[in-house]
N, C-alpha and C positions, 0 to 999 in steps of 0.2 A: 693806548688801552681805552675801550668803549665805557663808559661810566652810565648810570643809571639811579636814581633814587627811592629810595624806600621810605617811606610815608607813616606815619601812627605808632603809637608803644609798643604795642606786641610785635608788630613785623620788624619793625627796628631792633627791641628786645631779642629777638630769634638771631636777626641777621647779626646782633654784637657776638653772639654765644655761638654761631660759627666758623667756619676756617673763612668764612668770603672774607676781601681785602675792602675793610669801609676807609673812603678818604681822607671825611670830614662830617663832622656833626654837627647838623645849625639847630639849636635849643630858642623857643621862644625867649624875649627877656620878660622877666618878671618873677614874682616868689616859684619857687621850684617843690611841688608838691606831688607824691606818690610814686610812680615805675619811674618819672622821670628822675627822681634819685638815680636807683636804681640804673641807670640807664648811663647817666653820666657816671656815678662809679665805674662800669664795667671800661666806658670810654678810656677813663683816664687808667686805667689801667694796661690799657693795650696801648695807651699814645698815639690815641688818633687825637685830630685838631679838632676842639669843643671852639664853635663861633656863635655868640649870641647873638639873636637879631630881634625883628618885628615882628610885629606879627603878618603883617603885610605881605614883607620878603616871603614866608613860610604860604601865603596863601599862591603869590606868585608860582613859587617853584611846586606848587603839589597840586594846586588845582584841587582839593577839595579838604576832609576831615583831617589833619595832621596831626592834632592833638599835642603840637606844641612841639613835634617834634620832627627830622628829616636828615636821613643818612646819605651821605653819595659815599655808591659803592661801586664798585668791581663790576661788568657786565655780568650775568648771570650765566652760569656753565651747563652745558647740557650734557647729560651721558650718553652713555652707548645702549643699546640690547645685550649687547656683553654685558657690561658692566650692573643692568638691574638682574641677568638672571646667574650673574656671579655671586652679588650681594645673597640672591635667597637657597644658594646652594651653598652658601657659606655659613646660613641660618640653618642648614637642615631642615628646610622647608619648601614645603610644595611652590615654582612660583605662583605668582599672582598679580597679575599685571592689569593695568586700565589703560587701552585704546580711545581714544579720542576722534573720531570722524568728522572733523570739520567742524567742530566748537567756536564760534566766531567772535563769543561775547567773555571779552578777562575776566567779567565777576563771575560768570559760569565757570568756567578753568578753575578758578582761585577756589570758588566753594568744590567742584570738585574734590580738587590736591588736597583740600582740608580734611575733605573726609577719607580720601583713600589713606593720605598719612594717620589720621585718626584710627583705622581698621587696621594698618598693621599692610598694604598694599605694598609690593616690591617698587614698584614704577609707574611712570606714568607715559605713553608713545603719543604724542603729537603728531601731524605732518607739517611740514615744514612751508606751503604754501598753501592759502586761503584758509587761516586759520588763526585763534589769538595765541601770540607767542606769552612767556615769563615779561613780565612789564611794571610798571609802578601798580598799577589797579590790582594783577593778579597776587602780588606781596598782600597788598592790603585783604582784599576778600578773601584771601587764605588761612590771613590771622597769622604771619610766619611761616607757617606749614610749609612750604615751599621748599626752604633753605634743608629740610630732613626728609627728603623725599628723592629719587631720580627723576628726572625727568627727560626724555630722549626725544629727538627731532628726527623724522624721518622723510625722507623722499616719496614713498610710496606704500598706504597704509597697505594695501593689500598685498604687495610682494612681503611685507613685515609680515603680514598673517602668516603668509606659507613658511616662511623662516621658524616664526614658534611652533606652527603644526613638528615641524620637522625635530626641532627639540621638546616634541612630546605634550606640548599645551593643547587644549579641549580649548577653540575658540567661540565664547556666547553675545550673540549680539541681540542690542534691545529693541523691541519692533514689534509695535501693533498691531501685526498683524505674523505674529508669532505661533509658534502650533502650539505650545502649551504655554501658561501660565508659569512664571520664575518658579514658587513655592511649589509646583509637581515635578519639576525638575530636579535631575542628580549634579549638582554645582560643587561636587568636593575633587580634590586633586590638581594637578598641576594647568589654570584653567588663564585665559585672557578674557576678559569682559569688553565688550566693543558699544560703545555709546556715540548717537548719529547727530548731525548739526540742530539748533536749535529748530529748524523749519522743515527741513527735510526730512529730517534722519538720517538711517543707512544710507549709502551708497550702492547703486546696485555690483557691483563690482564687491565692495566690499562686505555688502549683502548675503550675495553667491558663495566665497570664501567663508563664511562661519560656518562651521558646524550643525550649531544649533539655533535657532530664533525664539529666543524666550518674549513676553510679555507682562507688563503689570496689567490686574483688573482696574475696568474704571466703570463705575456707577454713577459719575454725577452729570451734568452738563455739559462739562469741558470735558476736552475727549482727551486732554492730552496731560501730562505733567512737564514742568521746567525740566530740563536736559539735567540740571543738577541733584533735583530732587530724584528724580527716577532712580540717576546713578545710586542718588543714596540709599533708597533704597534695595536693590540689586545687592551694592555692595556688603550690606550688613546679611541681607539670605546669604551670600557665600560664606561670611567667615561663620554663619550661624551654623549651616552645617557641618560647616570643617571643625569647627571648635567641638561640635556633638562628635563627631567622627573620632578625637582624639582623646574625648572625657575618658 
């Protein structure tokens, strides 16, 4: 079995309180103050092996903030397309899916996944080559988020577009050079949001395949937003007007 480490209190916090199989828990040594209770309660609880160490050891294995604390868990599991547009038909809900186009940087992924889990978002579609997968970094800039979320690896973004088209999804991809503007656009019903590599963006392939090419306005200097920030905002226009839709 492939093992992998989870890094900081909240990711560690998230990763105890789900089904993943954690191995071992290296706790810094010293007085033990706030979640990190917390954290070892839940451990001893489930009987995994609390190991105390240095602080050292901890900077060793995480390579950066650890905050005292570090899980070895289970490799991280990926879903299917099945399985995120089973979950939102089992909600009785439109899906709502976020495509990833070539995302290269974990903390971009991570902040992502945080927000789409934060909006209530079915899934998440990666491809599976030139791209940042589920890793130590993405746990941590997720804040947890990760472990409550789907998250699907795929072979070929764009053959995945025509699949949702087919099960009825409106596919909206972000881009600059967009014919209208996110906020004049109708974003309610069963839709996929398509967000393009930090440098590039879309893909023309994957470009051609959307539906529609939405944009953010920009006013200042810099022409562009962070691939995360952009998502985030995209993502909140959707649920804004799905949520007015159902008031």
């Amino acid at each position: 079995m492939e093992e992998q480490y989870v890094v900081g209190r909240n990711p560690v916090l998230e990763v105890l309180k789900s089904s993943r199989e954690v191995e071992k828990l290296y706790i810094q040594k010293g007085e033990l103050k706030g979640s990190i209770n917390k954290i070892v309660g839940i451990a001893k609880e489930r009987n995994i092996i609390i190991q105390r160490v240095d602080k050292n050891k901890l900077n060793q294995i995480s390579k950066g903030n650890h905050q005292g604390v570090v899980a070895l868990v289970e490799a991280y599991t990926y879903s299917t397309i099945e399985e995120i547009l089973n979950y939102a038909n089992k909600l009785k809900e439109d899906p709502f899916l976020i495509i990833l186009d070539g995302i290269e940087d974990p903390h971009n992924l991570g902040a992502i996944i945080r927000t789409a889990e934060c909006a209530g978002a079915h899934g998440i579609i990666i491809p599976k080559r030139r791209a940042a997968s589920v890793n130590e970094t993405v746990y941590k800039s997720s804040a947890g988020a990760v472990e409550h979320i789907f998250v699907a690896k795929v072979n070929n973004i764009s053959d995945t577009i025509e699949k949702l088209k087919d099960e009825g999804l409106w596919i909206y991809g972000a881009d600059m050079e967009g014919e209208d503007y996110y906020f004049n656009m109708d974003l309610k019903g069963p839709i996929a949001l398509v967000i393009g590599s930090e440098g590039k963006g879309l893909s023309r392939l994957v470009k051609e395949k959307c539906d529609f090419l939405l944009k953010i306005p920009m006013f200042g200097k810099v022409s562009s937003l962070n691939a995360s920030n952009a998502a985030s905002v995209l993502i909140y226009e959707i649920i804004r007007q799905n949520y007015e839709e159902k008031r």
